[in-house]
mmCIF file of the N, C-alpha and C atoms, coordinates in Angstrom:
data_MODEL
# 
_entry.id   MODEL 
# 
loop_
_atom_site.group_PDB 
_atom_site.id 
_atom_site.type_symbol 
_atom_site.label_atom_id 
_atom_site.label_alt_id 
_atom_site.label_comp_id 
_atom_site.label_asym_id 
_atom_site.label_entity_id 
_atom_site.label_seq_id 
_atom_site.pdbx_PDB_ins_code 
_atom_site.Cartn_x 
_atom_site.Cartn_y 
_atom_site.Cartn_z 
_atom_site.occupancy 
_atom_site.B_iso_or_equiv 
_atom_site.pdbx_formal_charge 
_atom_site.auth_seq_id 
_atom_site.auth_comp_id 
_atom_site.auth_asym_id 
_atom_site.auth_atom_id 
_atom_site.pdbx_PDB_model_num 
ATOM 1   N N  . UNK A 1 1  ? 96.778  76.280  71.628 1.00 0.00 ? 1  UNK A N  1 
ATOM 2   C CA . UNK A 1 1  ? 95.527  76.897  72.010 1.00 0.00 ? 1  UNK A CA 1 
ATOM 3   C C  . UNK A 1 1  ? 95.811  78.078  72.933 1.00 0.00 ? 1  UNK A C  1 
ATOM 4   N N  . UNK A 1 2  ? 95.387  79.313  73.132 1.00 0.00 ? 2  UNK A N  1 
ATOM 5   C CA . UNK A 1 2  ? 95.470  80.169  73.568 1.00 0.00 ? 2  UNK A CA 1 
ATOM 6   C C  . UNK A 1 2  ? 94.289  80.307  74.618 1.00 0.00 ? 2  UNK A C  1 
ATOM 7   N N  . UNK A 1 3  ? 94.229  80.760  75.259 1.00 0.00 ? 3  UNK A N  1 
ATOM 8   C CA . UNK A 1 3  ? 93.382  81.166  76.623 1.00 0.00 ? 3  UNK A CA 1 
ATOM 9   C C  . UNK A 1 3  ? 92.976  82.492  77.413 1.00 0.00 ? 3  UNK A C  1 
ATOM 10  N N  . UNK A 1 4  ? 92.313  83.353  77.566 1.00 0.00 ? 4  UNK A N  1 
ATOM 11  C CA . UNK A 1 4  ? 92.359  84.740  78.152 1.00 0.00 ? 4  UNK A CA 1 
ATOM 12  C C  . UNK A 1 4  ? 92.357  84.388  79.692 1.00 0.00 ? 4  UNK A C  1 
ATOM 13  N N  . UNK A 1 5  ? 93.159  84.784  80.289 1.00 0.00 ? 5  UNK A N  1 
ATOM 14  C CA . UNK A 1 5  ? 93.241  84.458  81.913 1.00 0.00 ? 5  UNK A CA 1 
ATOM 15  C C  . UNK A 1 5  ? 91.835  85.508  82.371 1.00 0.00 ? 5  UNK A C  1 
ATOM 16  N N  . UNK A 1 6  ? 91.038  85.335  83.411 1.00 0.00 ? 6  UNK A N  1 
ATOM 17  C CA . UNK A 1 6  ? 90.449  85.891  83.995 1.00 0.00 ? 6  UNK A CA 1 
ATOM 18  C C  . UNK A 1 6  ? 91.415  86.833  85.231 1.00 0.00 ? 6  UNK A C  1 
ATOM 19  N N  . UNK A 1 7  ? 90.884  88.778  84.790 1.00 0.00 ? 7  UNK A N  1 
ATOM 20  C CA . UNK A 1 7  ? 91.870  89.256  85.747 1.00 0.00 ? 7  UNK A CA 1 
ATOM 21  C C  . UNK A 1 7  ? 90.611  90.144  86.553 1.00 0.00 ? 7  UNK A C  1 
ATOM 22  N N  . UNK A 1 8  ? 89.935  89.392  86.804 1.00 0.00 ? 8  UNK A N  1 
ATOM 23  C CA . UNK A 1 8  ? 89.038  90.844  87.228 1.00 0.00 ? 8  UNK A CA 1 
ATOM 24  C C  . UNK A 1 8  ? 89.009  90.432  88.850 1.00 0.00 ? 8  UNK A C  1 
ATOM 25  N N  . UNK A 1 9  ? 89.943  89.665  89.431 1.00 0.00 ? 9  UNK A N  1 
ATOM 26  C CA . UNK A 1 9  ? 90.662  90.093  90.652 1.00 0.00 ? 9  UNK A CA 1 
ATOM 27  C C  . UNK A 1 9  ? 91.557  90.700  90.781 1.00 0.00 ? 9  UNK A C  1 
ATOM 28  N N  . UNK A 1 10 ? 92.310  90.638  90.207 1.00 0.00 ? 10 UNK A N  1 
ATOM 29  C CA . UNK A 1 10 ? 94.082  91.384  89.906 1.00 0.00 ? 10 UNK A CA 1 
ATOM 30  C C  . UNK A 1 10 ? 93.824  92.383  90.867 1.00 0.00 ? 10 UNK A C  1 
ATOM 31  N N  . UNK A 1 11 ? 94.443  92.215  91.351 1.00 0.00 ? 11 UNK A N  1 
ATOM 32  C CA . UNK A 1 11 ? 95.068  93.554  92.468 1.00 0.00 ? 11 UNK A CA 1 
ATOM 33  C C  . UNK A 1 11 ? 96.377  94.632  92.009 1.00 0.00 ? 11 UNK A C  1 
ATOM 34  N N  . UNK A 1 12 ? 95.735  95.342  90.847 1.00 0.00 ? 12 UNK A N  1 
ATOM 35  C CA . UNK A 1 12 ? 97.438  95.989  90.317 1.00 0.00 ? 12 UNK A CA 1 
ATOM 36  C C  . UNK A 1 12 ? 98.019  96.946  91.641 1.00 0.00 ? 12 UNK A C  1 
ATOM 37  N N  . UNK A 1 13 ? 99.282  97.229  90.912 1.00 0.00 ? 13 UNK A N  1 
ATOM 38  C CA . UNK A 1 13 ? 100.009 98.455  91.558 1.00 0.00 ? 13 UNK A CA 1 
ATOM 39  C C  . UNK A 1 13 ? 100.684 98.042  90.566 1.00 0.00 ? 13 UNK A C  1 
ATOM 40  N N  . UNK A 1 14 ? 101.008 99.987  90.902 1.00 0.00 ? 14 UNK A N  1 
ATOM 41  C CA . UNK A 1 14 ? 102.017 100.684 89.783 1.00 0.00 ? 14 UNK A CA 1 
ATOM 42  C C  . UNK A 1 14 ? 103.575 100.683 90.226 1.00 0.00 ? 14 UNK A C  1 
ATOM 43  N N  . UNK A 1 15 ? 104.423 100.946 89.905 1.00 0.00 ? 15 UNK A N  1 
ATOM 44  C CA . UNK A 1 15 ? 105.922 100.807 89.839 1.00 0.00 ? 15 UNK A CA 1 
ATOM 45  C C  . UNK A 1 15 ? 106.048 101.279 90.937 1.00 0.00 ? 15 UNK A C  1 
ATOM 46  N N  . UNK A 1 16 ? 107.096 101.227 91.948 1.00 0.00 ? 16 UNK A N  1 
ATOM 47  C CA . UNK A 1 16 ? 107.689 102.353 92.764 1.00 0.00 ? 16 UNK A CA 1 
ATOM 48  C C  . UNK A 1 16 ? 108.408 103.624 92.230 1.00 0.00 ? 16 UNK A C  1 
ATOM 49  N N  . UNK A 1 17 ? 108.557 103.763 90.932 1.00 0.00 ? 17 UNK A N  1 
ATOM 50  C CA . UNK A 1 17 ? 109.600 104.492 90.367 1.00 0.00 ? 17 UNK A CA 1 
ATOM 51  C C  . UNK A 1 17 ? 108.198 105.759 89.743 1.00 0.00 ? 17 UNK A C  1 
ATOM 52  N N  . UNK A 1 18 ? 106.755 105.157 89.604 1.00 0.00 ? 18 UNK A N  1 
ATOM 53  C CA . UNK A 1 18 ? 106.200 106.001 89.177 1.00 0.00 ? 18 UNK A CA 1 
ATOM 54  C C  . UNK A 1 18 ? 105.888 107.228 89.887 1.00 0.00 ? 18 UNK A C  1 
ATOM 55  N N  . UNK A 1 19 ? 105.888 108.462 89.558 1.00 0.00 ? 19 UNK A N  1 
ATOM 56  C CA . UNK A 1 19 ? 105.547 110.011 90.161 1.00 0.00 ? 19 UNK A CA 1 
ATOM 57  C C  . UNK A 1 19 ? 104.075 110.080 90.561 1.00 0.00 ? 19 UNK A C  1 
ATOM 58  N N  . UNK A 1 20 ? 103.118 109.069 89.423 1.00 0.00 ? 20 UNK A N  1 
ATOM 59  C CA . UNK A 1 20 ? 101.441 109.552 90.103 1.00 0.00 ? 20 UNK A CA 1 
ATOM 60  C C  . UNK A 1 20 ? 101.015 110.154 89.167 1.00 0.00 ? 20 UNK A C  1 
ATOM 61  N N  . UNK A 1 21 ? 101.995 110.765 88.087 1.00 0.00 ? 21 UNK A N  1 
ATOM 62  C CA . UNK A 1 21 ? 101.480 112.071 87.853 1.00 0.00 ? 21 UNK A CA 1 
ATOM 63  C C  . UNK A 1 21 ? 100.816 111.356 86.233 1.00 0.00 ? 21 UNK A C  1 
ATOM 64  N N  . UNK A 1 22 ? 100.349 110.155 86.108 1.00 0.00 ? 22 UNK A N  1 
ATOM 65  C CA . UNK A 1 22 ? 99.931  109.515 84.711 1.00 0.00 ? 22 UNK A CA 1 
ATOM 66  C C  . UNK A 1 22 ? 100.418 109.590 83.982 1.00 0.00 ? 22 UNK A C  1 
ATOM 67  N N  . UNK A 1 23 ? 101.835 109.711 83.863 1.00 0.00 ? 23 UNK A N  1 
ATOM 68  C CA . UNK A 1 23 ? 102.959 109.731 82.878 1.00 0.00 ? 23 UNK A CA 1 
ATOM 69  C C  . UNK A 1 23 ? 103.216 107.946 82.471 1.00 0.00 ? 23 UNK A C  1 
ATOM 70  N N  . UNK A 1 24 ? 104.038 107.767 81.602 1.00 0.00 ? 24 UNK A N  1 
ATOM 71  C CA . UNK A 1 24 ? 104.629 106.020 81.632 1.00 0.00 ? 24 UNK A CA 1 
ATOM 72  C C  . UNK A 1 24 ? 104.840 105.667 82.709 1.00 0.00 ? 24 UNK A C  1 
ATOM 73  N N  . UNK A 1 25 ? 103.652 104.699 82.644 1.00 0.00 ? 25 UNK A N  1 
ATOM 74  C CA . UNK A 1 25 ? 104.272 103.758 83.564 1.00 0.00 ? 25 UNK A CA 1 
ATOM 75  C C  . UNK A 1 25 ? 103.353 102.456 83.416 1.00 0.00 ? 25 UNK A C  1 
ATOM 76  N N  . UNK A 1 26 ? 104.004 100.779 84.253 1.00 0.00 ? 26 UNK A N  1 
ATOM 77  C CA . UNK A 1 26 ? 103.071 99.674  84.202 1.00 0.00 ? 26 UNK A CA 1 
ATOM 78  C C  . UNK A 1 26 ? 102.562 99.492  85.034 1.00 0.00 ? 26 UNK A C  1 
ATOM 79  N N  . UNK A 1 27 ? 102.008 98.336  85.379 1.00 0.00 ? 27 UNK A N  1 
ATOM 80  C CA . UNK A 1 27 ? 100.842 98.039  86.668 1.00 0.00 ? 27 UNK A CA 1 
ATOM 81  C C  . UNK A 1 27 ? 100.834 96.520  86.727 1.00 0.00 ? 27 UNK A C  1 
ATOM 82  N N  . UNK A 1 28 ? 101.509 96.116  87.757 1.00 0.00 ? 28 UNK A N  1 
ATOM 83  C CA . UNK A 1 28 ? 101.424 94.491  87.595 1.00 0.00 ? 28 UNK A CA 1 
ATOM 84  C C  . UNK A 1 28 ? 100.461 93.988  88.701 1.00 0.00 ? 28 UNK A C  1 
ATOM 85  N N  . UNK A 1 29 ? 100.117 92.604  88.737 1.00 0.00 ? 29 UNK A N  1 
ATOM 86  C CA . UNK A 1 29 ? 98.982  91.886  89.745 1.00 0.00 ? 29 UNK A CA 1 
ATOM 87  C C  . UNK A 1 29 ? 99.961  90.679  90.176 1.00 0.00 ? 29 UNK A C  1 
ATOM 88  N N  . UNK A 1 30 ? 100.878 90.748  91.391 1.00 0.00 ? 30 UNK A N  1 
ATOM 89  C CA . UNK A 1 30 ? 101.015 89.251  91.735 1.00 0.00 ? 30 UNK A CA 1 
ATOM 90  C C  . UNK A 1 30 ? 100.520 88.787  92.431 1.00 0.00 ? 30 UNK A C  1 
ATOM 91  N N  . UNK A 1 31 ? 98.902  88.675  92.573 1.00 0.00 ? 31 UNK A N  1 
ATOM 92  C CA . UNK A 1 31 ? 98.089  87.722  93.226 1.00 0.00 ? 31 UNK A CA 1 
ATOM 93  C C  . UNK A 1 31 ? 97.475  86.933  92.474 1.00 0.00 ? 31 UNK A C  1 
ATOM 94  N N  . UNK A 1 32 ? 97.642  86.618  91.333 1.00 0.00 ? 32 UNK A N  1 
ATOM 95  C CA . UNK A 1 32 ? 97.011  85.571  90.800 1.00 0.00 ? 32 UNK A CA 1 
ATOM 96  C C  . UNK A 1 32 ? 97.876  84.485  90.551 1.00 0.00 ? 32 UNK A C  1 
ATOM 97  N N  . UNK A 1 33 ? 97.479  83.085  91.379 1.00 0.00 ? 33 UNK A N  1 
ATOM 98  C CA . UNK A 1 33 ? 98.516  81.774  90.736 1.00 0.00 ? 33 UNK A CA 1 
ATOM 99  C C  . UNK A 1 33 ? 98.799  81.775  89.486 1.00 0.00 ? 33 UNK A C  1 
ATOM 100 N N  . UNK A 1 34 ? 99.948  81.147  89.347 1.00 0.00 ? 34 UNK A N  1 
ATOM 101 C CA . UNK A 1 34 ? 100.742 81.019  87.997 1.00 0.00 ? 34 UNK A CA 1 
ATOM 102 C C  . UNK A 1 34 ? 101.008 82.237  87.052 1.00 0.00 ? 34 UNK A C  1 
ATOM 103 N N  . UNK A 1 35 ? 100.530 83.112  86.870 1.00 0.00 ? 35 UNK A N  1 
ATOM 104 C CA . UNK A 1 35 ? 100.676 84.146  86.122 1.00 0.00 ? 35 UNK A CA 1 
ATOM 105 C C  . UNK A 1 35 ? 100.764 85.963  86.810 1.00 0.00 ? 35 UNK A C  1 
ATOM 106 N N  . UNK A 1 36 ? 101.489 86.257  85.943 1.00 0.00 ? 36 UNK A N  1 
ATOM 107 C CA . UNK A 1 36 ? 101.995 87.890  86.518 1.00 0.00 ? 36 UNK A CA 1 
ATOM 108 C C  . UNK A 1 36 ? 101.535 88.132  85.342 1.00 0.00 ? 36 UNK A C  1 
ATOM 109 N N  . UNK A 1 37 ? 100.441 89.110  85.423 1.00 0.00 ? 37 UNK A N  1 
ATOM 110 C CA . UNK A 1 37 ? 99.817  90.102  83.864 1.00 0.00 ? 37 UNK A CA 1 
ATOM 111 C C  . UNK A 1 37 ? 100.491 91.654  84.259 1.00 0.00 ? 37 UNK A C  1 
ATOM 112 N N  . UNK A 1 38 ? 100.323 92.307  83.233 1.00 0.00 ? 38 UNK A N  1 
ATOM 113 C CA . UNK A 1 38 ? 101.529 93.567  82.985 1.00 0.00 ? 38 UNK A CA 1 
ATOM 114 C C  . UNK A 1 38 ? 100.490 94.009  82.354 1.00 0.00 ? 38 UNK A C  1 
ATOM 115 N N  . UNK A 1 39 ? 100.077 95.891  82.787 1.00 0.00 ? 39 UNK A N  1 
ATOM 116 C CA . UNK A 1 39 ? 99.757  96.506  81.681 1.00 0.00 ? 39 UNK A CA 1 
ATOM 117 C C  . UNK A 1 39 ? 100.033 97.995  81.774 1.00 0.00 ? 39 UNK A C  1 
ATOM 118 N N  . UNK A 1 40 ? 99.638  98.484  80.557 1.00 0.00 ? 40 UNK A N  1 
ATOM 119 C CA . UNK A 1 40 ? 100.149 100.287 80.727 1.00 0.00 ? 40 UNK A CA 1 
ATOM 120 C C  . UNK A 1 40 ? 99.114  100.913 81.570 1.00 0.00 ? 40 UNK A C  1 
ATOM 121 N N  . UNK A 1 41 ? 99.143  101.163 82.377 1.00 0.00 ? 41 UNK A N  1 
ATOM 122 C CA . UNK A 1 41 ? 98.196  102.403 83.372 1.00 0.00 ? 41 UNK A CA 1 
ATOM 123 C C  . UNK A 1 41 ? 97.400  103.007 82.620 1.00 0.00 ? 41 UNK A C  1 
ATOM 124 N N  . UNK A 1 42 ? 97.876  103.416 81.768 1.00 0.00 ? 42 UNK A N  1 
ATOM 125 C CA . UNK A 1 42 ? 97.273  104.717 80.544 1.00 0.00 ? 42 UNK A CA 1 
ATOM 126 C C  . UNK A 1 42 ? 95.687  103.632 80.426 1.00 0.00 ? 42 UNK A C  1 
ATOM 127 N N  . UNK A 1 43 ? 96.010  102.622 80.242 1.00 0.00 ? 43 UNK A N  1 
ATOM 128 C CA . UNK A 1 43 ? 94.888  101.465 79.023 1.00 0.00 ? 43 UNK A CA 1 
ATOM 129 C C  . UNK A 1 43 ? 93.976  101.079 80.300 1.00 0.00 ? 43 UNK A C  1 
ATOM 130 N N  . UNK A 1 44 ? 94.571  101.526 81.926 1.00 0.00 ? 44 UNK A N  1 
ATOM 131 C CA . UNK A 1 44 ? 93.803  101.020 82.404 1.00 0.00 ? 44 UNK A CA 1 
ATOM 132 C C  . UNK A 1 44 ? 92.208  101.242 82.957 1.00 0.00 ? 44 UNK A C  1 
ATOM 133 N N  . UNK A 1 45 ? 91.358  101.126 83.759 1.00 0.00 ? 45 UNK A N  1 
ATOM 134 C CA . UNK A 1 45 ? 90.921  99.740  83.689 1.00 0.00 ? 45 UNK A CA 1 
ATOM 135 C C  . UNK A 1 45 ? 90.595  98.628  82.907 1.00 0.00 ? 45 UNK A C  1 
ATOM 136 N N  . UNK A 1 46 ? 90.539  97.613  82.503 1.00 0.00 ? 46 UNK A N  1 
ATOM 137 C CA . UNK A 1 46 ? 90.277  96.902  81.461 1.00 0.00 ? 46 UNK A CA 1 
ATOM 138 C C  . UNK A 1 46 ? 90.927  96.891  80.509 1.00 0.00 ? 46 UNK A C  1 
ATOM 139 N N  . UNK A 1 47 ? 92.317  97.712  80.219 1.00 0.00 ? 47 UNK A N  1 
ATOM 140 C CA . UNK A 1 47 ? 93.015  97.355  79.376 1.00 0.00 ? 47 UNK A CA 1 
ATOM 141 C C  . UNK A 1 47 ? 93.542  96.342  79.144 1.00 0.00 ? 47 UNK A C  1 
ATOM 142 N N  . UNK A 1 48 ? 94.276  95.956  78.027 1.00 0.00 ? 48 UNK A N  1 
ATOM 143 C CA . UNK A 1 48 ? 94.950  94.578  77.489 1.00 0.00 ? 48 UNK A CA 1 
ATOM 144 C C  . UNK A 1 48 ? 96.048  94.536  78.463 1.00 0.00 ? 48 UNK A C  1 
ATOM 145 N N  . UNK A 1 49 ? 96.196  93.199  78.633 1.00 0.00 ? 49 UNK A N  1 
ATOM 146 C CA . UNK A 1 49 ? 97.704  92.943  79.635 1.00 0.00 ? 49 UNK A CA 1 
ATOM 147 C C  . UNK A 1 49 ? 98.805  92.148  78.943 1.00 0.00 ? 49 UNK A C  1 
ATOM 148 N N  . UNK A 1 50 ? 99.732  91.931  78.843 1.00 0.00 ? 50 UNK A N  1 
ATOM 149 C CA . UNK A 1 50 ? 100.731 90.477  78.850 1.00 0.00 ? 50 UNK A CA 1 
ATOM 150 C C  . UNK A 1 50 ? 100.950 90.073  79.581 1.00 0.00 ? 50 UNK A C  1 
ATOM 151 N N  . UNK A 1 51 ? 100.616 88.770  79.817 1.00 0.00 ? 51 UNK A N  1 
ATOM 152 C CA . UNK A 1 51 ? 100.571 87.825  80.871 1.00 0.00 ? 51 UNK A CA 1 
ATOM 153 C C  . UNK A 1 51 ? 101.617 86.896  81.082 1.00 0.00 ? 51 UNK A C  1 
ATOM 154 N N  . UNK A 1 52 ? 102.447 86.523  82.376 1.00 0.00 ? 52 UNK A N  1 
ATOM 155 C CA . UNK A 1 52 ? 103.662 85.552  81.837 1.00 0.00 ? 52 UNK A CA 1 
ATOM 156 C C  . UNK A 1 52 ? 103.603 84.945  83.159 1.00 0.00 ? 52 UNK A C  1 
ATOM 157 N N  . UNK A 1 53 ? 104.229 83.691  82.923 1.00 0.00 ? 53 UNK A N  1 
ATOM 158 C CA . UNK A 1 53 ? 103.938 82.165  83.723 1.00 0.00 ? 53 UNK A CA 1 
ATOM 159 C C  . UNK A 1 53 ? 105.010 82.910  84.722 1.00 0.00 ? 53 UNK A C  1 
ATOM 160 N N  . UNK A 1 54 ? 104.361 82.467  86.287 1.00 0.00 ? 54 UNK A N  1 
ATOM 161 C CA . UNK A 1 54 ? 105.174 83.160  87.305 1.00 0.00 ? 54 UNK A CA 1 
ATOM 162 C C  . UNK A 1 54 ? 106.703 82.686  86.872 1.00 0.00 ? 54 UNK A C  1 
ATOM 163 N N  . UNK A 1 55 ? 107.393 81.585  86.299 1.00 0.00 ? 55 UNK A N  1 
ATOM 164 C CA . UNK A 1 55 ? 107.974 81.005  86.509 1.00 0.00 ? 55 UNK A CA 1 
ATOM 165 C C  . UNK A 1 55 ? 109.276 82.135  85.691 1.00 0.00 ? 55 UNK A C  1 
ATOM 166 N N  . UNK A 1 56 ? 108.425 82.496  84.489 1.00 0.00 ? 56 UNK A N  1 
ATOM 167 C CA . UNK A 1 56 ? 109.080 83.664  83.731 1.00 0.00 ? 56 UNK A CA 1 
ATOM 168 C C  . UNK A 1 56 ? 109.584 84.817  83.883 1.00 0.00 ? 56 UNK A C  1 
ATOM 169 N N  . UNK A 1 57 ? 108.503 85.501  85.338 1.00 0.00 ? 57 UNK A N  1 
ATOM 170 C CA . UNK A 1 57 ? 108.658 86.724  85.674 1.00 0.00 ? 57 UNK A CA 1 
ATOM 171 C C  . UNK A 1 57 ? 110.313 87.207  85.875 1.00 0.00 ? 57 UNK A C  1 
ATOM 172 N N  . UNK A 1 58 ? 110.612 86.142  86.910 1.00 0.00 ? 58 UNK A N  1 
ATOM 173 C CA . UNK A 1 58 ? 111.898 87.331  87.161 1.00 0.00 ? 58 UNK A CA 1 
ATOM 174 C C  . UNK A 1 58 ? 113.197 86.968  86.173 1.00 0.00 ? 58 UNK A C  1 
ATOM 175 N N  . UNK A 1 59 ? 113.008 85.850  85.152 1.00 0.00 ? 59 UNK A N  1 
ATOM 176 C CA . UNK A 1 59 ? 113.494 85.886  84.507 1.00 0.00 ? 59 UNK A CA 1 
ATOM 177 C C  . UNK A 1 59 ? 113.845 87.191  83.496 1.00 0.00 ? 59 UNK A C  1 
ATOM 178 N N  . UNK A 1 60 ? 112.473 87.505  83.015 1.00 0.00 ? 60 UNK A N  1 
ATOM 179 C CA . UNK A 1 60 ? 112.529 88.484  82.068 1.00 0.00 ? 60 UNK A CA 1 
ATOM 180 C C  . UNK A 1 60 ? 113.007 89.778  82.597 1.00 0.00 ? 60 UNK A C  1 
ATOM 181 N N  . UNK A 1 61 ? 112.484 89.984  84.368 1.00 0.00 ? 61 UNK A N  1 
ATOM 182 C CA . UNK A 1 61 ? 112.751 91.559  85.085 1.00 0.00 ? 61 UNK A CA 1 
ATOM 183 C C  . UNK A 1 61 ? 114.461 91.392  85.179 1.00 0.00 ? 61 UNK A C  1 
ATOM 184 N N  . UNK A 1 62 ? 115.175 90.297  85.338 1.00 0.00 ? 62 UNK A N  1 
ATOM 185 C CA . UNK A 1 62 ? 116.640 90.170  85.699 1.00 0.00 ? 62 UNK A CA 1 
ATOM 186 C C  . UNK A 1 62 ? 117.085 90.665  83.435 1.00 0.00 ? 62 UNK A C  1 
ATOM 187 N N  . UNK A 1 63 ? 116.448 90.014  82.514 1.00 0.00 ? 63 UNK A N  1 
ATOM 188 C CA . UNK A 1 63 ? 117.057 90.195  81.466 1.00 0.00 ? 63 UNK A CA 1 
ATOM 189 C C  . UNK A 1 63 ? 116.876 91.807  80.868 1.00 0.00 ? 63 UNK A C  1 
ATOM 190 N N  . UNK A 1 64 ? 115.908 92.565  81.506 1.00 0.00 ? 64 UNK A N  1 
ATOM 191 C CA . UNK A 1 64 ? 115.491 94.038  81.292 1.00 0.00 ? 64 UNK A CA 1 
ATOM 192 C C  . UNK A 1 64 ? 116.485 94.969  82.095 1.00 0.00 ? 64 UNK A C  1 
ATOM 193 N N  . UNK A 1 65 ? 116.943 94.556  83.092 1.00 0.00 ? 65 UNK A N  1 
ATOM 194 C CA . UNK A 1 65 ? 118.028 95.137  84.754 1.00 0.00 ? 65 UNK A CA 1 
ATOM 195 C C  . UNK A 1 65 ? 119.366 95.139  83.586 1.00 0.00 ? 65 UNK A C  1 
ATOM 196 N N  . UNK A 1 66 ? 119.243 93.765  82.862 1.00 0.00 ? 66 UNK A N  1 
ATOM 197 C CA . UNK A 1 66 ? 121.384 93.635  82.746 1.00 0.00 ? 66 UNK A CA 1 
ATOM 198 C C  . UNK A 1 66 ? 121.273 94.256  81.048 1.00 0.00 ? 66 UNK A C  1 
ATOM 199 N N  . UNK A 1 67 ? 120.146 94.679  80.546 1.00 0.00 ? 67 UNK A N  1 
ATOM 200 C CA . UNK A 1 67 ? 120.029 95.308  79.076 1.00 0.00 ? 67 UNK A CA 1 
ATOM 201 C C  . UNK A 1 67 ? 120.075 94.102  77.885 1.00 0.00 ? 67 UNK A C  1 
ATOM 202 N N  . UNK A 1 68 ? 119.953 92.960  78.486 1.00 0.00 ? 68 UNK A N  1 
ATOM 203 C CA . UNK A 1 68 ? 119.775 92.071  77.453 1.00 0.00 ? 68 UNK A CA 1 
ATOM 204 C C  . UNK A 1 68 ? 118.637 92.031  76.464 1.00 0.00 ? 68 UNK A C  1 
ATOM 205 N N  . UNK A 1 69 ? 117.877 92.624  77.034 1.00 0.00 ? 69 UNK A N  1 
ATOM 206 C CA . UNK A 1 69 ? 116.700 92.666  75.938 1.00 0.00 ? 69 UNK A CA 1 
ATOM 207 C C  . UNK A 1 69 ? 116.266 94.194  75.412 1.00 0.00 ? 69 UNK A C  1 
# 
């Protein structure tokens, strides 16, 4: 069963690496329990996110750092 998390608290921020200037970049929220949602700036407000179980997060940011994925 699938579920849409409610994000309309999310507190994003954008990368440290981003310029400002609305070029690529993501926007994550880690204030919501259990889940870190991800989305493109471009899509935002209300854009679509991917959402991943806190437990995942730095899993996936450590497998993106060493080029495994």
């Amino acid at each position: 069963m699938s579920t849409t998390p409610d994000l309309s608290t999310a507190a994003w921020r954008t990368s440290s690496y981003s310029n400002g200037d609305g070029g690529e970049c993501v926007e994550i929220a880690g204030n919501l329990p259990g889940i870190v949602p991800v989305r493109d700036s471009k899509a935002a407000p209300g854009g679509p996110a991917l959402t991943f179980a806190t437990g995942c997060w730095a899993p996936f940011m450590a497998a993106l750092r060493d080029g495994s994925l």
